[in-house]
Steps between C-alpha positions, in 0.01 A plus 500: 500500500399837693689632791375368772507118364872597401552574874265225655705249266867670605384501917360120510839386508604319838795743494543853562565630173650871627639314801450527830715822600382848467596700185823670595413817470235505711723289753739765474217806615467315838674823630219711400180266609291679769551324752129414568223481279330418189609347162362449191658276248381530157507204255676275804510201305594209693561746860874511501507893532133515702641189758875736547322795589302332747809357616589870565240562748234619237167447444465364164194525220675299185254504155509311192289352245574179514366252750802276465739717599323619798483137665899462457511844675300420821678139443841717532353733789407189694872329451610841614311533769317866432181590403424655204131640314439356184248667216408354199511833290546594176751763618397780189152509588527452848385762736786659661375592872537895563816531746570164605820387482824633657665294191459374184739272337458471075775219397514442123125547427537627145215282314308823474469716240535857536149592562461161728816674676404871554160293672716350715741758565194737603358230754865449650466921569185459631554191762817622641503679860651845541872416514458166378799306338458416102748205331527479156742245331438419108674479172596744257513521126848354522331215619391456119852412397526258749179285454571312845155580603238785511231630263559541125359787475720786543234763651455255783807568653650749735719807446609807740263754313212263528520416888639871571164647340283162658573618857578865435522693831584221734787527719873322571466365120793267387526360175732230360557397159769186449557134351514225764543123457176362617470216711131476645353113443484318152284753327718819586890442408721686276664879428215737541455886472304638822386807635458523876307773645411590856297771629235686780211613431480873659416478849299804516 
């Protein structure tokens, strides 16, 4: 079974398998959204992160790969009551619009590898504005021990160096490395290790 079927099959599901409530971290940045703008949402899923932020006032562009998930987002946007942009993308070789976004939210997207990720990583540079507000949550190596969810693969996930060099030079950086009991839907329970990591990119 590749990928995408593995997704396809996981999203056609009546229910909403990560639930229906933002990831908490990103619930817990709502202090540092711009107040007005644009957001991109990379590998949304089934909208519950894309349809909050638009809930915040934002104007949100959420992208995944898999068509199912992207009709239980604009399901959930629409039993909301925001609006929200939906792309079927492949989100590694998508092209990442030059200065675009005044935020960019990248919630437990780790089904790259690391060449897939420094692709990725470089378009997320590229599409943010000036100043523009960068949200990283994702698991560490920890995570391994764990086996609650995630890659396999330990060069998938996250560590400090990694993101530290990934957005050298960008400004107000916090990082935060810690195990949490995950509660987020069916498909995301248990002790996890995660790294959160927020960020500008240099205004000038």
């Amino acid at each position: 079974m590749t990928e995408y079927d593995r997704w396809q099959k996981r999203f056609s599901v009546p229910e909403y398998i990560f639930g229906e409530k933002p990831n908490g971290f990103l619930a817990a940045q709502k202090p540092l959204l711009p107040a007005t703008g644009r957001a991109l949402s990379i590998a949304d899923g089934e909208g519950r992160n894309g349809v909050w932020l638009a809930e915040q006032g934002l104007d949100v562009h959420a992208i995944d790969f898999s068509p199912a998930a992207l009709e239980k987002a604009r399901a959930l946007a629409a039993k909301r009551g925001v609006k929200i942009q939906t792309e079927l993308a492949d989100v590694i070789s998508w092209h990442y619009p030059d200065a675009t976004y005044d935020m960019v939210a990248v919630i437990f997207t780790q089904f790259m590898d690391p060449q897939q990720r420094d692709q990725v990583f470089e378009g997320i540079r590229r599409t943010l504005k000036p100043g523009g507000l960068l949200l990283i949550e994702g698991y560490t190596p920890r995570q391994l021990q764990y086996g609650t969810g995630g890659p396999k693969q330990e060069d998938h996930m996250y560590t400090r160096e990694l993101l530290e060099h990934a957005f050298a030079g960008y400004t107000n950086m916090e990082i935060s490395e810690y195990d949490v009991e995950m509660n987020e839907g069916t498909a995301h329970g248990g002790m996890s290790a995660v790294i959160d990591f927020t960020a500008h990119k240099p205004a000038g």
